[in-house]
C-alpha positions as CSV (number, residue, x, y, z in Angstrom):
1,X,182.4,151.1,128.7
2,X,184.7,152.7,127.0
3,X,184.7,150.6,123.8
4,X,181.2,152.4,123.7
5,X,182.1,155.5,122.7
6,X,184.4,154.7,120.6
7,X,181.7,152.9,118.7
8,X,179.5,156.1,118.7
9,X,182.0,158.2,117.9
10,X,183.6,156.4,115.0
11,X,179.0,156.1,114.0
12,X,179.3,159.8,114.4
13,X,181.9,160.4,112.4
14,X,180.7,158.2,109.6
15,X,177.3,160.1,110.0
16,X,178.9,163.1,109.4
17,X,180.8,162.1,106.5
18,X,178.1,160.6,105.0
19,X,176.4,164.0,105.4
20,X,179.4,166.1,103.8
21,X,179.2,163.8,101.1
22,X,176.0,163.8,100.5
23,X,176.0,167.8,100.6
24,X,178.8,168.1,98.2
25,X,177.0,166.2,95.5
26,X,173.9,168.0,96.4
27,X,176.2,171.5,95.3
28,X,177.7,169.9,92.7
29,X,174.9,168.5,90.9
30,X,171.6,170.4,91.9
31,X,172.5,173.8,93.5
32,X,172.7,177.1,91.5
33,X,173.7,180.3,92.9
34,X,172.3,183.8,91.9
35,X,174.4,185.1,89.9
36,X,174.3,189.0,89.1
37,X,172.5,189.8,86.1
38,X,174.5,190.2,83.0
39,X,174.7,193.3,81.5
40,X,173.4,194.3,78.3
41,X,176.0,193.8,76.3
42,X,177.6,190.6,77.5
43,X,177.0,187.6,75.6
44,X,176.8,184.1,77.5
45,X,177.9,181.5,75.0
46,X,178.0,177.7,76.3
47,X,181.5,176.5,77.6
48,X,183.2,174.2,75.2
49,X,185.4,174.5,72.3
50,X,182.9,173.0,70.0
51,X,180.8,176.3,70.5
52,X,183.4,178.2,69.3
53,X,183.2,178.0,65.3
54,X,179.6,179.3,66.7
55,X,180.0,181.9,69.0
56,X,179.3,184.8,66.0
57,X,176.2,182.9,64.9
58,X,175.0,182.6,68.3
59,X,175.8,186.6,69.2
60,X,173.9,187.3,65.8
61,X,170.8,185.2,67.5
62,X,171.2,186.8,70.5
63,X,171.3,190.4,68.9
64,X,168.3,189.6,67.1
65,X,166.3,188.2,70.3
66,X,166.5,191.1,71.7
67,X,165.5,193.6,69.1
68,X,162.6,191.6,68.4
69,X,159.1,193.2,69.7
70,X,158.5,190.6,72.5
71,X,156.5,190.8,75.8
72,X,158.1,189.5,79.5
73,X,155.7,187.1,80.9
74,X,155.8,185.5,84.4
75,X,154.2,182.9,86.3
76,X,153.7,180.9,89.9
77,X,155.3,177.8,90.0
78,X,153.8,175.0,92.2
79,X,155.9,175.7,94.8
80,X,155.7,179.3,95.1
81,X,158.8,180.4,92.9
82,X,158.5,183.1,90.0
83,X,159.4,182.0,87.2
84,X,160.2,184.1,84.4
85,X,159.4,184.0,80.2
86,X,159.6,186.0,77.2
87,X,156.8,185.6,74.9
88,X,157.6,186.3,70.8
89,X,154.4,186.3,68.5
90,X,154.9,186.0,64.8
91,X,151.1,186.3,63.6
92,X,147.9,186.3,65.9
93,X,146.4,182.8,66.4
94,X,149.5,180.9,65.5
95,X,150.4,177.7,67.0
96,X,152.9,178.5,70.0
97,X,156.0,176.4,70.7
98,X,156.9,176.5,74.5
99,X,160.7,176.1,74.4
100,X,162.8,174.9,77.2
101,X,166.7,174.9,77.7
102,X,169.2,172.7,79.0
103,X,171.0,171.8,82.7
104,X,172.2,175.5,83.8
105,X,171.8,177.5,81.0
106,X,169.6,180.2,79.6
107,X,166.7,180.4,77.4
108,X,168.6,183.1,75.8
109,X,171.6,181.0,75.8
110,X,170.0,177.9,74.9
111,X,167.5,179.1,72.8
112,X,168.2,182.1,70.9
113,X,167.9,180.3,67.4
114,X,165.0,178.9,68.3
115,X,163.2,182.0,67.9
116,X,164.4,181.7,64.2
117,X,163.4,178.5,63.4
118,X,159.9,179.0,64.5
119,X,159.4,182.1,62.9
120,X,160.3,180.4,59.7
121,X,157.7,178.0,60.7
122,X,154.9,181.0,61.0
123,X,154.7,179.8,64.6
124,X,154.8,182.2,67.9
125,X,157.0,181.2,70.7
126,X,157.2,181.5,74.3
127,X,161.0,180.7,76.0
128,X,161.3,180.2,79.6
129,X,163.9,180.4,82.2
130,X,163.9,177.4,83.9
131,X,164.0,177.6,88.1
132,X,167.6,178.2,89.6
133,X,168.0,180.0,86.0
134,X,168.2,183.1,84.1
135,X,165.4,185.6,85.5
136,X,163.6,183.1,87.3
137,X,163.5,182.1,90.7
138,X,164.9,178.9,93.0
139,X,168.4,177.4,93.6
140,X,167.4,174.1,92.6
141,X,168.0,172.2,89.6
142,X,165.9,169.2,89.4
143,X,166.8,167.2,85.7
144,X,163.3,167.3,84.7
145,X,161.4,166.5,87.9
146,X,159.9,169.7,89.0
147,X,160.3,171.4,86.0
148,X,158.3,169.2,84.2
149,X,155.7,170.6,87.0
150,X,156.5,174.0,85.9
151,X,156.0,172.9,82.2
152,X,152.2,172.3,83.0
153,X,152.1,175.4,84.7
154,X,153.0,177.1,81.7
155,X,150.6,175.1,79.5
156,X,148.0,176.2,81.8
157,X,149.0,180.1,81.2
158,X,149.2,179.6,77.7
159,X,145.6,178.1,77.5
160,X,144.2,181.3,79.8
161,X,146.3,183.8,78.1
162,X,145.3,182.7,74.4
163,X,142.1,180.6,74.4
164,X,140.7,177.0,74.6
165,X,141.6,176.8,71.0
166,X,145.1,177.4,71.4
167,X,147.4,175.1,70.0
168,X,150.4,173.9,71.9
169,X,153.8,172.2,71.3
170,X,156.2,171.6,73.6
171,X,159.9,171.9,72.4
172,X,163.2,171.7,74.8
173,X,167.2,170.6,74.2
174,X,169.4,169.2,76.5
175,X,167.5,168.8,80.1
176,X,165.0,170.7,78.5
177,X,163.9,168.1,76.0
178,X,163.6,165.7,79.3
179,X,161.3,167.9,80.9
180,X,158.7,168.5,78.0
181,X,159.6,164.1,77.7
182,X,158.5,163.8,81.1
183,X,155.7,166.3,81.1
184,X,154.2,164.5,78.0
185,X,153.7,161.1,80.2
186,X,151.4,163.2,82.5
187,X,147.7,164.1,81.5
188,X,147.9,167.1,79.4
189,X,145.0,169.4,78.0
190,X,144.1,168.9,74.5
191,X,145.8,172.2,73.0
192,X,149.4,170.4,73.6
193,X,149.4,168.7,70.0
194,X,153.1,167.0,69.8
195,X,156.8,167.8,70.7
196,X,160.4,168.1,70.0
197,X,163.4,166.8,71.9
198,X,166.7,168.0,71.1
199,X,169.4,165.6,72.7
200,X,167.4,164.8,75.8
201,X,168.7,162.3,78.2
202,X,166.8,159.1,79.2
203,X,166.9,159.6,83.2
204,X,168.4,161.5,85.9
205,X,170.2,158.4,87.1
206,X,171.6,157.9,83.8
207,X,173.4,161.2,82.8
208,X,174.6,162.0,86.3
209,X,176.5,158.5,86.5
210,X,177.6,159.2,83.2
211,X,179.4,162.7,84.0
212,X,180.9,160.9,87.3
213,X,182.3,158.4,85.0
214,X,183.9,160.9,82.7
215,X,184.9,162.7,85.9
216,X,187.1,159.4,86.2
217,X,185.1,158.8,89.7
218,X,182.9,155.4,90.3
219,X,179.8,156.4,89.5
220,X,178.0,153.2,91.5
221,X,179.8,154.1,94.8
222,X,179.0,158.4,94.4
223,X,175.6,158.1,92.8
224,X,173.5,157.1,96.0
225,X,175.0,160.2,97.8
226,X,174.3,162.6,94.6
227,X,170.6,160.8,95.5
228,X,170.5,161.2,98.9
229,X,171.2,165.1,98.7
230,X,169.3,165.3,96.2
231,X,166.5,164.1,98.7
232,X,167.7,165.6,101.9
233,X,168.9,168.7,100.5
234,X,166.9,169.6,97.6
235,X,163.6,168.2,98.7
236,X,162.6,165.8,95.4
237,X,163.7,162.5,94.3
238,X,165.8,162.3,90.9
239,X,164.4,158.8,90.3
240,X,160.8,159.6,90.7
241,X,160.3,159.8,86.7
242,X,162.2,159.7,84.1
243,X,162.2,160.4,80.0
244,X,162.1,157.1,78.9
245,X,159.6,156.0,81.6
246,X,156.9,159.0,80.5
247,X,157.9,157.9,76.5
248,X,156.0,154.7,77.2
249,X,153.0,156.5,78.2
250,X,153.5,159.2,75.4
251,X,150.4,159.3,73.2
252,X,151.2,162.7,71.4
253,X,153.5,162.9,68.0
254,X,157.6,163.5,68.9
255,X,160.2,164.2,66.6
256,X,163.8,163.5,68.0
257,X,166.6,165.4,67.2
258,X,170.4,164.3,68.2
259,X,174.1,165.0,67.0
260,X,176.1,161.6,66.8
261,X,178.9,163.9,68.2
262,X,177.3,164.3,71.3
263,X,180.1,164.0,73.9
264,X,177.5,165.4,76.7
265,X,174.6,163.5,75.8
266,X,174.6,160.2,74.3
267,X,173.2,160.1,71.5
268,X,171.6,156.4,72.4
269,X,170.0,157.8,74.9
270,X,167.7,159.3,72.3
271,X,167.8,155.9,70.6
272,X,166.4,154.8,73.9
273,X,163.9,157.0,74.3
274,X,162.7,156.6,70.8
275,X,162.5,153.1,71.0
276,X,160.6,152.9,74.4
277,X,158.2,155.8,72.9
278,X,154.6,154.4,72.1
279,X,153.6,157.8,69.8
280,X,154.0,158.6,66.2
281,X,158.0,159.3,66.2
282,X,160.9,160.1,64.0
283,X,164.6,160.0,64.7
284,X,166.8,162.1,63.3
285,X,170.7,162.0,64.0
286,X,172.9,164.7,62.6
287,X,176.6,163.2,61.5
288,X,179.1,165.5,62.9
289,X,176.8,167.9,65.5
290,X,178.1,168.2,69.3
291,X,175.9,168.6,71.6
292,X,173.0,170.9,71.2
293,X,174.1,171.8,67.5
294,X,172.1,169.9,65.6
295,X,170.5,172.5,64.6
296,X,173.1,174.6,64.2
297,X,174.7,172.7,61.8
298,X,172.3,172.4,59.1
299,X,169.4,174.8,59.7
300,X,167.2,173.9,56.5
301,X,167.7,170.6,56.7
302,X,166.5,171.0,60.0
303,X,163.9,173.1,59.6
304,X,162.7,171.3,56.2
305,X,162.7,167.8,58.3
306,X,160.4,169.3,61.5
307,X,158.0,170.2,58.5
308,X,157.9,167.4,56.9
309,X,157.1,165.6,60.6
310,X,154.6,167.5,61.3
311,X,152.5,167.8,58.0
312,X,152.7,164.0,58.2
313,X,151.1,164.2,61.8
314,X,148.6,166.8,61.1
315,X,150.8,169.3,63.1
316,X,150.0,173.1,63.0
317,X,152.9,174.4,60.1
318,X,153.7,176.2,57.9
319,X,157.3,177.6,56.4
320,X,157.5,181.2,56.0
């Protein structure tokens, strides 16, 4: 018998290395520590050279977000979390943008000009911190799955805290622009009137193999243990939805924004998500912009085009 033990123990071990495996990519990929809180006067500016040339245009924003009168905002996610929002009103009534950043950032970090360009749009805006981010609560990142769940949370918050006659539109860059993608193939109220999606990828499945490849690891042989921690570990299932899935059910207007520099994000995957969406739609590719610096490159050409979208599709705007 004793060729049967050696059989269990060499299952065991492969159990168990299947499991460490599995848990690694489940740190790598989804987990997020707490970090402390940043002091005051510390700036977080996105890693990268290419943010560079930007970083005194991005502390400028940052300076200005928090000067401006705002109100802290907080809700109950559908899983119990806190999650945390600041709320920035240009004129009572306006149209409000709810703004979502990218895959571990900030919506300080992420979307500190945003706050600009909607004011110059006479529109009020509310930023988030997605879960396992900023000020808000959880230690899982989810690519779009559950936090297009919190997205409809915050709809719903906007709608009680404003009025049934609020009017709604749902903006996010990076991950961000996939979860308001997602969220937008799911029944939503009548006050959420179109979208924008700043270099969003098409699917979970796709940008994860994608960084494994430019980690110079096989991404067919890794990805089905990123996928089982993802379910064992972080309790969802990365291939439940996806962008490009929801932009076939998509019924409201979306304007697409990508750099063709992108070296994060494709930008074909917003080709693909452009092409498979079934709404009025525009695709706009900035020559020259890395990733999440579209608009940073050209802010009133920007600006200028998002108008011009939306008066086209009866959008709430107006520039400033």
């Amino acid at each position: 018998m004793e060729w049967y033990w050696i059989v269990l123990l060499v299952l065991l071990l492969i159990a168990v290395l299947v499991l460490l495996t599995t848990y690694i990519c489940f740190r790598m990929a989804f987990f997020v520590s707490r970090k402390k809180r940043k002091a005051e006067a510390e700036f977080d500016i996105p890693p990268g050279e290419i943010y560079e040339p930007y970083r005194e245009i991005m502390i400028d924003w940052m300076k200005k977000m928090r000067a401006e009168p705002h109100r802290e905002v907080t809700i109950t996610s559908f899983d119990g979390l806190t999650l945390r929002g600041n709320y920035y009103e240009y004129e009572a009534g306006a149209p409000i943008e709810l703004m979502f950043h990218g895959y571990r950032g900030t919506a300080e970090r992420d979307l500190c000009g945003g706050i600009q360009r909607c004011f110059a749009l006479k529109r009020n805006v509310l930023i988030v911190d997605q879960r396992g981010c900023g000020k808000s609560e959880g230690n899982v990142i989810s690519f779009g799955i559950n936090e297009s769940r919190d997205c409809l949370c915050w709809i719903d918050f906007l709608i009680e805290q404003f009025g049934p006659d609020v009017k709604i539109l749902l903006t996010g860059i990076s991950m961000g622009a996939s979860t308001v993608m997602i969220a937008a193939g799911k029944e939503l109220p009548p006050n959420v009137v179109g979208l924008l999606a700043d270099c969003g990828f098409t699917s979970a499945r796709a940008i994860i193999k994608k960084v494994i490849r430019q980690m110079k690891l096989p991404a067919d042989l890794l990805y089905p243990f990123v996928k089982l921690g993802a379910r064992l570990y972080g309790g969802f299932n990365p291939e439940e939805t996806s962008a490009v899935e929801a932009m076939r059910r998509c019924r409201l207007p979306i304007i697409f924004f990508h750099g063709d520099a992108d070296d994060y994000v494709p930008c074909d995957m917003s080709r693909e998500n452009y092409e498979a969406c079934a709404a009025p739609k525009q695709l706009v590719v900035v020559p020259g912009a890395g990733h999440g610096l579209a608009f940073m490159l050209d802010q009133e050409a920007y600006i200028r085009t998002l108008a011009e979208f939306s008066e086209k599709n009866h959008l709430p705007v107006s520039l400033a």
